[in-house]
C-alpha positions as CSV (number, residue, x, y, z in Angstrom):
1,X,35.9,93.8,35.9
2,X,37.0,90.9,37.9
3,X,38.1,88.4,35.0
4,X,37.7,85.5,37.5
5,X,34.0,86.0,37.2
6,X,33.5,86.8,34.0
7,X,31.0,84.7,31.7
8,X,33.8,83.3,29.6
9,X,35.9,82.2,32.9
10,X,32.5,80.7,34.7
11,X,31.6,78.6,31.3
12,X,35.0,77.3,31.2
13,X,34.8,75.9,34.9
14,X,31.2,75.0,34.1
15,X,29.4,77.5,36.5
16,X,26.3,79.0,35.7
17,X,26.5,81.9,33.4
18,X,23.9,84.6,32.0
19,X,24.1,83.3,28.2
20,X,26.6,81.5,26.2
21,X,30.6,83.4,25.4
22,X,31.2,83.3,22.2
23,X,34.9,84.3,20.6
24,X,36.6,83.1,17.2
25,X,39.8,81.9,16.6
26,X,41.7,84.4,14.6
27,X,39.1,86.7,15.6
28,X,42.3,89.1,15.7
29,X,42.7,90.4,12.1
30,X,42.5,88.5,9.2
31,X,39.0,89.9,8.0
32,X,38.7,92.9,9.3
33,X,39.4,96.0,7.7
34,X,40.4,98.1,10.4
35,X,42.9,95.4,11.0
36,X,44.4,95.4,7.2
37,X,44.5,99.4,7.5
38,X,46.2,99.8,10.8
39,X,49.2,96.8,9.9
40,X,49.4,98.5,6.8
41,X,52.7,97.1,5.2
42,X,53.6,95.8,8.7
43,X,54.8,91.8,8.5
44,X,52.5,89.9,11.4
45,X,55.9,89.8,13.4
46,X,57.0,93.1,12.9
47,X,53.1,93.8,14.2
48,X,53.6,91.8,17.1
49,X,56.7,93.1,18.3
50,X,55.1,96.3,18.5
51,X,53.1,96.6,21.6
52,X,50.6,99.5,21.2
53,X,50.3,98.1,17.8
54,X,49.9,94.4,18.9
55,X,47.1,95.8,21.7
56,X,44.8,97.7,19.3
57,X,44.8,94.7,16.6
58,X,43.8,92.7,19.8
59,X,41.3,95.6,20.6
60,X,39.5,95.4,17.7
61,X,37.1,92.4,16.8
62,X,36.1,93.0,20.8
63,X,35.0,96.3,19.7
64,X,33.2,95.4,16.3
65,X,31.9,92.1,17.5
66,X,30.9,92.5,21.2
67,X,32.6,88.9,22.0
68,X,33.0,87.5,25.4
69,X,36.8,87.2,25.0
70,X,39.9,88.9,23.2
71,X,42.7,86.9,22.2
72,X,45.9,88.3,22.3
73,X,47.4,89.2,18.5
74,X,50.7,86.8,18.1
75,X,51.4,83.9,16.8
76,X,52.3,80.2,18.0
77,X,56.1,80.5,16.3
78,X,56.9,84.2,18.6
79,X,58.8,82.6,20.8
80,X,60.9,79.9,18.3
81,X,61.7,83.7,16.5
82,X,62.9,85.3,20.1
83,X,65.0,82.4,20.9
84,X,66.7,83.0,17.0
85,X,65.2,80.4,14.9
86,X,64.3,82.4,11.4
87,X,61.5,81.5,10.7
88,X,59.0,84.1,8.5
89,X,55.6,84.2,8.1
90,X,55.0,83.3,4.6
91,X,51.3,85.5,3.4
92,X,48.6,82.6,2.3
93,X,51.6,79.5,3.4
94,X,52.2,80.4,6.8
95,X,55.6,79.4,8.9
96,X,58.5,78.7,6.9
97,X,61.9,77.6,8.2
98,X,64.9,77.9,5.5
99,X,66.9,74.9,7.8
100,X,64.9,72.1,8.8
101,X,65.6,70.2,11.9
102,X,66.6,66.5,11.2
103,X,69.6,65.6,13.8
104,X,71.2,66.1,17.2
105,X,72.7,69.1,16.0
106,X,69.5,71.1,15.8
107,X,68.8,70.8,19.3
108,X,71.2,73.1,20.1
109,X,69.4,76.0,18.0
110,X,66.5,75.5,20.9
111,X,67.9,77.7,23.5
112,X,65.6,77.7,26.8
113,X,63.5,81.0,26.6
114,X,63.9,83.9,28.8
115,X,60.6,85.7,28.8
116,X,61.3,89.1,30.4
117,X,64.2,89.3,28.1
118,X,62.8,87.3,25.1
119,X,59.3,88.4,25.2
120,X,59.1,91.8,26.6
121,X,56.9,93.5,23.5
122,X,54.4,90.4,24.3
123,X,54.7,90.8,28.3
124,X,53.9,94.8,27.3
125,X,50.8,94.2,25.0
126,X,49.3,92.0,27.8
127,X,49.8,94.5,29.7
128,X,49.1,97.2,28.1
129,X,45.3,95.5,27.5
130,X,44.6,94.6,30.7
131,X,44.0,97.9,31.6
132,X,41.7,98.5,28.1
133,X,39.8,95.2,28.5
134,X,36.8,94.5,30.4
135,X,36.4,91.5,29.0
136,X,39.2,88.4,29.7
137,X,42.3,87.8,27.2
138,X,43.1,84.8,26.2
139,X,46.4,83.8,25.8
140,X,48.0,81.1,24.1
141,X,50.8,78.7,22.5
142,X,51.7,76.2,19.6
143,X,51.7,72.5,21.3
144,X,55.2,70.6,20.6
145,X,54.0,68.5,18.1
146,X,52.4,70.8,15.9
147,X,55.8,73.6,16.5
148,X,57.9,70.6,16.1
149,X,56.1,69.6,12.4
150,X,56.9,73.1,11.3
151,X,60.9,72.5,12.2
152,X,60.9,69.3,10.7
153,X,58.8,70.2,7.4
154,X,60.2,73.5,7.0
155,X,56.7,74.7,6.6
156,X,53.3,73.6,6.5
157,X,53.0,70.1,5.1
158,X,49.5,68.1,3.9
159,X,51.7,64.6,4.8
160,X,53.8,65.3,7.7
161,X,56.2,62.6,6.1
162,X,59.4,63.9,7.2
163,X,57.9,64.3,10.8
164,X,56.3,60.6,11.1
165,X,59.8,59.4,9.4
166,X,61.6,61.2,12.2
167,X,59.3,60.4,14.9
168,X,59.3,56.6,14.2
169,X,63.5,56.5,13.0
170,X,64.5,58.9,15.6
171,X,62.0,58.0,18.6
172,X,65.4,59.3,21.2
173,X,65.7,62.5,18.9
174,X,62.0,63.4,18.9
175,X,61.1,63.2,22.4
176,X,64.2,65.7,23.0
177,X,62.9,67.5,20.5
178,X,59.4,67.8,21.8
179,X,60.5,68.0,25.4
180,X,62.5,71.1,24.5
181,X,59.6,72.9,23.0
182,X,57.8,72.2,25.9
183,X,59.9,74.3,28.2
184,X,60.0,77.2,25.6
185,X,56.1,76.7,25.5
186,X,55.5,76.1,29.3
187,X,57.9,79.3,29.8
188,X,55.6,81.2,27.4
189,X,52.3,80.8,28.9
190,X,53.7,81.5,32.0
191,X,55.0,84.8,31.8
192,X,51.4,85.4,29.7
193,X,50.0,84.8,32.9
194,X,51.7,86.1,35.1
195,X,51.8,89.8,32.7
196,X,47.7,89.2,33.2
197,X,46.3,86.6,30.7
198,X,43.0,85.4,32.4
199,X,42.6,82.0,30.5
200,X,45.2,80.2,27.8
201,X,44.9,78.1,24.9
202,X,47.0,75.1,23.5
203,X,46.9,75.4,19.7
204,X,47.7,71.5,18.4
205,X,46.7,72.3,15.2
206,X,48.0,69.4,13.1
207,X,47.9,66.7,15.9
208,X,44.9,65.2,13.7
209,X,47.4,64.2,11.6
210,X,48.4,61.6,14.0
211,X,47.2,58.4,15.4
212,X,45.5,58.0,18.5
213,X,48.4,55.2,18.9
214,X,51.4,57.7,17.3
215,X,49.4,60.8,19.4
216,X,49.8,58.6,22.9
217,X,53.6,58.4,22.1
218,X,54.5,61.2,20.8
219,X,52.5,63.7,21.4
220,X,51.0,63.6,24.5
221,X,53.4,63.4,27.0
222,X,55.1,66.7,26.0
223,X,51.3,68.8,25.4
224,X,51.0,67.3,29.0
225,X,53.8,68.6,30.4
226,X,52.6,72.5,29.3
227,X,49.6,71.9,30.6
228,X,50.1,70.3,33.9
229,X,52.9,73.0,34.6
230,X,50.4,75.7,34.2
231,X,47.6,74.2,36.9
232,X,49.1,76.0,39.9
233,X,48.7,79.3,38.1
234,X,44.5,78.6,38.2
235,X,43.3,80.0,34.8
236,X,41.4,77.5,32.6
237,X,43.0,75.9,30.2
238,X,41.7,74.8,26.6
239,X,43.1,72.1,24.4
240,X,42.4,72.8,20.8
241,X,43.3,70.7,17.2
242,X,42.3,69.9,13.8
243,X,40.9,67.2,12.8
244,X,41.4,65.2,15.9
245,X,37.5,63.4,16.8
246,X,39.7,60.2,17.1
247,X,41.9,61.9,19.8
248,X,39.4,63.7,22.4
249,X,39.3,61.4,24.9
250,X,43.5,61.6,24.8
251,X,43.7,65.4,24.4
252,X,40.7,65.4,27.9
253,X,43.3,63.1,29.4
254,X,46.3,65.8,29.0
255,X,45.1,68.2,31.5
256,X,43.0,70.8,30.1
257,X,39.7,72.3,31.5
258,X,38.2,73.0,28.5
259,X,38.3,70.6,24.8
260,X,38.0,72.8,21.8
261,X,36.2,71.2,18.9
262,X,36.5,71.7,15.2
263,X,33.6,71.0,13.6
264,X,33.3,67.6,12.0
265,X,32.6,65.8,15.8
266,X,29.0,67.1,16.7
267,X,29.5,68.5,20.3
268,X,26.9,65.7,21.7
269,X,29.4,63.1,20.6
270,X,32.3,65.1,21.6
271,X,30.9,65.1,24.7
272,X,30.8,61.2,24.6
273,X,34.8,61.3,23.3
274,X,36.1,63.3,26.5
275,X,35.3,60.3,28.7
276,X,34.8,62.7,31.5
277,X,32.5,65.8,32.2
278,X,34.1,69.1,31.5
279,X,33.6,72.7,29.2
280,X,33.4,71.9,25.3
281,X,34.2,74.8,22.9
282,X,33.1,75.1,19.5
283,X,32.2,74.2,17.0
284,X,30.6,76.2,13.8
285,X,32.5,75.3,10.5
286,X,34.3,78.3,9.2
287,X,33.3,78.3,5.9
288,X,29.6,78.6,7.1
289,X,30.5,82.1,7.7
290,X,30.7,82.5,3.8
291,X,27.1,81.5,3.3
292,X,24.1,83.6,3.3
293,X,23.2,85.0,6.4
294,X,20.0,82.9,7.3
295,X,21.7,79.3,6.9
296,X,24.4,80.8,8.9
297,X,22.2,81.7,11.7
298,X,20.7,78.1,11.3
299,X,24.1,76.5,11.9
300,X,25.1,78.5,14.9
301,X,21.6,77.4,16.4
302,X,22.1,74.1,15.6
303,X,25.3,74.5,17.6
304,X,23.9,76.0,20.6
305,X,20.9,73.0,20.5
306,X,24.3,70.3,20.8
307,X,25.9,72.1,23.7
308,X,22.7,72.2,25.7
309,X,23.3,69.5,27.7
310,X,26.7,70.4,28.1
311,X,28.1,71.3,31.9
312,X,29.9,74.2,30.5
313,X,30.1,75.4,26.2
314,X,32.1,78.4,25.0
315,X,30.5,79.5,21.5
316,X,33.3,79.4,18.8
317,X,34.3,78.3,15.6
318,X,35.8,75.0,14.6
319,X,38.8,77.0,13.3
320,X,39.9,80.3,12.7
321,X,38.2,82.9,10.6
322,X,38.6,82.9,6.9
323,X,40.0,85.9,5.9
324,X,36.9,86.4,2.8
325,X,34.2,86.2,6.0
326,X,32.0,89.7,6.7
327,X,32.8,91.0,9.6
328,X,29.0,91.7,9.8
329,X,27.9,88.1,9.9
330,X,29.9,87.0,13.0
331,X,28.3,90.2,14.6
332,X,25.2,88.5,14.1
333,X,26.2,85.3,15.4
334,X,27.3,86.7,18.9
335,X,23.8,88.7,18.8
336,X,22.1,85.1,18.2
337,X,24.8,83.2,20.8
338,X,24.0,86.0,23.3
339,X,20.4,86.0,22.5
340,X,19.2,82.6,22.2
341,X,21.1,81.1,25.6
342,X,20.5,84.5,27.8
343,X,18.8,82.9,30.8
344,X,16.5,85.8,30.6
345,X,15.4,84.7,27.4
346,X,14.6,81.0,28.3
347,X,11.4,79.4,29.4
């Protein structure tokens, strides 16, 4: 398969495509139990730095789901851990730092990263897939504000107090902060690229935490930087974050080909927030998935009915998968996606 004309690749550079992708975030385990059974005890680390392993959890929801897209199984902190940050991913908390940052002396424990060196089992998986796949992989990274919130907190946070409090005390501190994880992330995707990624993915998870004023100034210019250092490289790239309707128009602005959407902004007004025409993706709330089959179907549809007037839409959820979803229910929302949009099926 030629990735560059896949249907994922063409909807992301809004070209005409034979029905709507469709892939989920976090599609990659979580719910699947063929995924639980192969880790087995595994930690997701240990899993990740084990490349045949890393490809065939990657393998999998392409195989059970028929999706458009695989995404490659890692996680947003790999490279922090392959520089020597110890950080460990804590089951049901997530990333959890035992020394949080807070002073010019933590930027020295942000070593630039050396992928072929630092990265090699993640080089391997990719590519070790692209010669499984006929469908594209999807790379990806954590944004610097969103890594940055983890080094500050220590962990997840519901407030982000002690990152606002360093932001606005530390303004000097921050942006070298930020601007560091930049080069570890901009690193990153490149050598995910260059191994054979077809598209990537800026995860800003927590930037909807932020104000568009606070997002402008301090997170921006650094989520920027990753993704105007990737244009030369010609894959699409897609911004995504939480809870950030009040920060489209800024995240369009960054330099991304493709916005995701979770799923409180309907993708019409979405649309509207971008300020400029380009490739949505989204947007079906996750927790949908846990209803009854029929109400899920109705959502999905209601999706696909928003995105029509859309110059490009990649199918997907507002966030990732909940780990209590049936595997069997996203199967029958790519058989709907595919269905419902194939051009052979329309009027």
């Amino acid at each position: 398969m030629d990735p560059s004309d896949s249907t994922l690749l063409r909807a992301c550079r809004c070209e005409p495509v034979g029905h709507t992708p469709v892939w989920f975030m976090r599609q990659a385990g979580r719910s699947l139990p063929e995924y639980r059974e192969l880790r087995g005890e595994a930690s997701v680390l240990e899993a990740i730095a084990r490349p045949e392993l890393a490809a065939e959890l990657t393998l999998q929801p392409v195989r059970r789901y028929g999706v458009d897209a695989a995404i490659l199984f890692s996680d947003i902190v790999v490279p922090l851990v392959a520089i020597g940050l110890e950080i460990e991913i804590v089951p049901g908390r997530g990333p959890v730092l035992e020394h949080p940052f807070g002073s010019d002396r933590d930027l020295e424990r942000l070593r630039p990263l050396e992928p072929l060196r630092d990265l090699a089992p993640v080089i391997e998986t990719v590519r070790i897939l692209r010669g499984e796949l006929d469908v594209p992989l999807i790379g990806f990274a954590g944004a610097p504000f969103t890594l940055a919130s983890y080094l500050v907190e220590g962990g997840p946070s519901r407030t982000f107090g002690a990152t606002k409090a360093l932001m606005h005390a530390e303004p000097k501190l921050w942006h070298a902060l930020v601007d560091r994880l930049a080069g570890i992330c901009l690193a990153s995707l490149r050598a995910q690229v260059e191994a054979g990624v077809s598209a990537i993915q800026l995860f800003d998870s927590w930037a909807g935490a932020l104000s568009p004023a606070d997002y402008e100034e301090f997170a921006l210019p650094a989520s920027r930087a990753i993704l105007e250092g990737i244009a030369d490289l010609g894959v699409p790239r897609i911004h995504f974050g939480v809870g950030t309707g009040e920060l489209l128009g800024l995240m369009a602005a960054a330099g991304t080909d493709v916005l995701g959407v979770d799923w409180r902004v309907p993708l019409r007004a979405a649309a509207k927030r971008a300020g400029r025409p380009m490739a949505l993706q989204g947007n079906l709330d996750p927790a949908i998935c846990l209803a009854p089959l029929d109400v899920v179907l109705e959502e999905a549809g209601r999706v696909l009915s928003e995105a029509r007037s859309l110059p490009g839409h990649v199918f997907n959820l507002g966030h990732g998968v909940l780990p209590e979803t049936d595997p069997g229910v996203l199967g029958a929302v790519v058989e709907l996606v595919h269905e419902v949009t194939s051009t052979s099926c329309l009027p």
